[in-house]
C-alpha positions in Angstrom: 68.7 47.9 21.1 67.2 45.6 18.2 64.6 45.6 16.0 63.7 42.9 14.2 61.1 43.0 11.3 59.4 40.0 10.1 56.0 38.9 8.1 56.8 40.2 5.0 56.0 38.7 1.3 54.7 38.7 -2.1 51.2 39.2 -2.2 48.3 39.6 -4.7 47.0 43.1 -4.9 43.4 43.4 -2.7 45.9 41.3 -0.2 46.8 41.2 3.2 49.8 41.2 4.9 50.8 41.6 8.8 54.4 43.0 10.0 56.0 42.6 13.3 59.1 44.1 14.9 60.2 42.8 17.5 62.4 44.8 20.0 65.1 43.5 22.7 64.8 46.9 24.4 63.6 46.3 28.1 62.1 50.3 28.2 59.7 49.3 24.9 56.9 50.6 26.6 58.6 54.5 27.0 58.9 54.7 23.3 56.8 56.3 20.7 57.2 53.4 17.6 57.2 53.9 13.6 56.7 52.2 10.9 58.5 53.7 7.7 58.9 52.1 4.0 61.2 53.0 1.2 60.4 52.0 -2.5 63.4 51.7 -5.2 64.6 55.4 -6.2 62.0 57.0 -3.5 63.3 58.5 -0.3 62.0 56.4 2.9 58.8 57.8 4.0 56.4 57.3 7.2 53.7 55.2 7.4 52.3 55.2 10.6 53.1 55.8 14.0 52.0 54.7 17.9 52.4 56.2 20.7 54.4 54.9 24.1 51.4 53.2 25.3 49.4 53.0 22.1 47.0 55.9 23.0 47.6 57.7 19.7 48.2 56.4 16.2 49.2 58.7 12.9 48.8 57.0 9.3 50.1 59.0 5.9 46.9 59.9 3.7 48.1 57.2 1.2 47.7 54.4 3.9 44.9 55.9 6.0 42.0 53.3 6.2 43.7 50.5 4.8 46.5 50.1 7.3 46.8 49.6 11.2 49.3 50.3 13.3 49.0 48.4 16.9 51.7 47.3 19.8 51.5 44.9 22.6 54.4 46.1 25.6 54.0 42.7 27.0 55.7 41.4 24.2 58.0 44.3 23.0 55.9 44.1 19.6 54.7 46.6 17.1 52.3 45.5 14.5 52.0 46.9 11.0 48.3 45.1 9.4 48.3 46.1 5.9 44.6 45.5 3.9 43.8 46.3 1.0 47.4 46.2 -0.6 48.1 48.2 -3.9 51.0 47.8 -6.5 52.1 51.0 -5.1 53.0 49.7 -1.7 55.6 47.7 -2.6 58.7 49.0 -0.8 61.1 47.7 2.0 59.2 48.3 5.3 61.3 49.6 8.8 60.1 49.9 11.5 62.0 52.8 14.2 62.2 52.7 18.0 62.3 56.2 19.6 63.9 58.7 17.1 67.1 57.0 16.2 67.0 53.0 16.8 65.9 51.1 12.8 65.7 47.4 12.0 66.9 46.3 9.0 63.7 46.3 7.2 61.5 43.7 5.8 60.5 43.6 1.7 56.3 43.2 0.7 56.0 43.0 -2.6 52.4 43.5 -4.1 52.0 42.0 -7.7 50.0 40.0 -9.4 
């Protein structure tokens, strides 16, 4: 399996930014998928999550309302639209296949 993370940046705060993974796993569509970030001297913490086929999404409280989580299973895609950014988002977003399967991350840096 691989994940591949892309559409990362610097952006202004107030900004936008959309991720993608991309996975090579043929059984995409079985998996529950995660997007996780890790700022410098934090632990890596969830951000949101999607069910197999997208029926049910889970955002932390510090993203809720300003970020959505989305997948296409045609494409073996998971989304991560980010509005709204904040200084405080800055981090090195991953996204996670399943419960074990991480790409190797992707930076967004918000700063003005």
């Amino acid at each position: 399996v691989q994940l591949v993370e892309s559409g990362g940046g610097l952006v202004q705060p107030g900004g936008s930014l959309r991720l993608s993974c991309a996975a090579s796993a043929f059984t995409f569509s079985r998996y529950d998928m995660s997007w996780y970030r890790q700022a410098p001297g934090k632990e890596r913490e969830l951000v949101a999550s999607i069910s197999s086929f997208g029926g049910a999404t889970h955002y932390a409280d510090s993203v809720k309302g300003r970020f959505i989580i989305s997948r296409d299973n045609a494409k073996n895609t998971v989304y991560l639209q980010m509005n709204s950014l904040k200084p405080e988002d800055t981090a090195v977003y991953y996204c996670k296949l399943g419960n074990k399967h991480w790409g190797q991350g992707t930076q967004v840096t918000v700063s003005s």
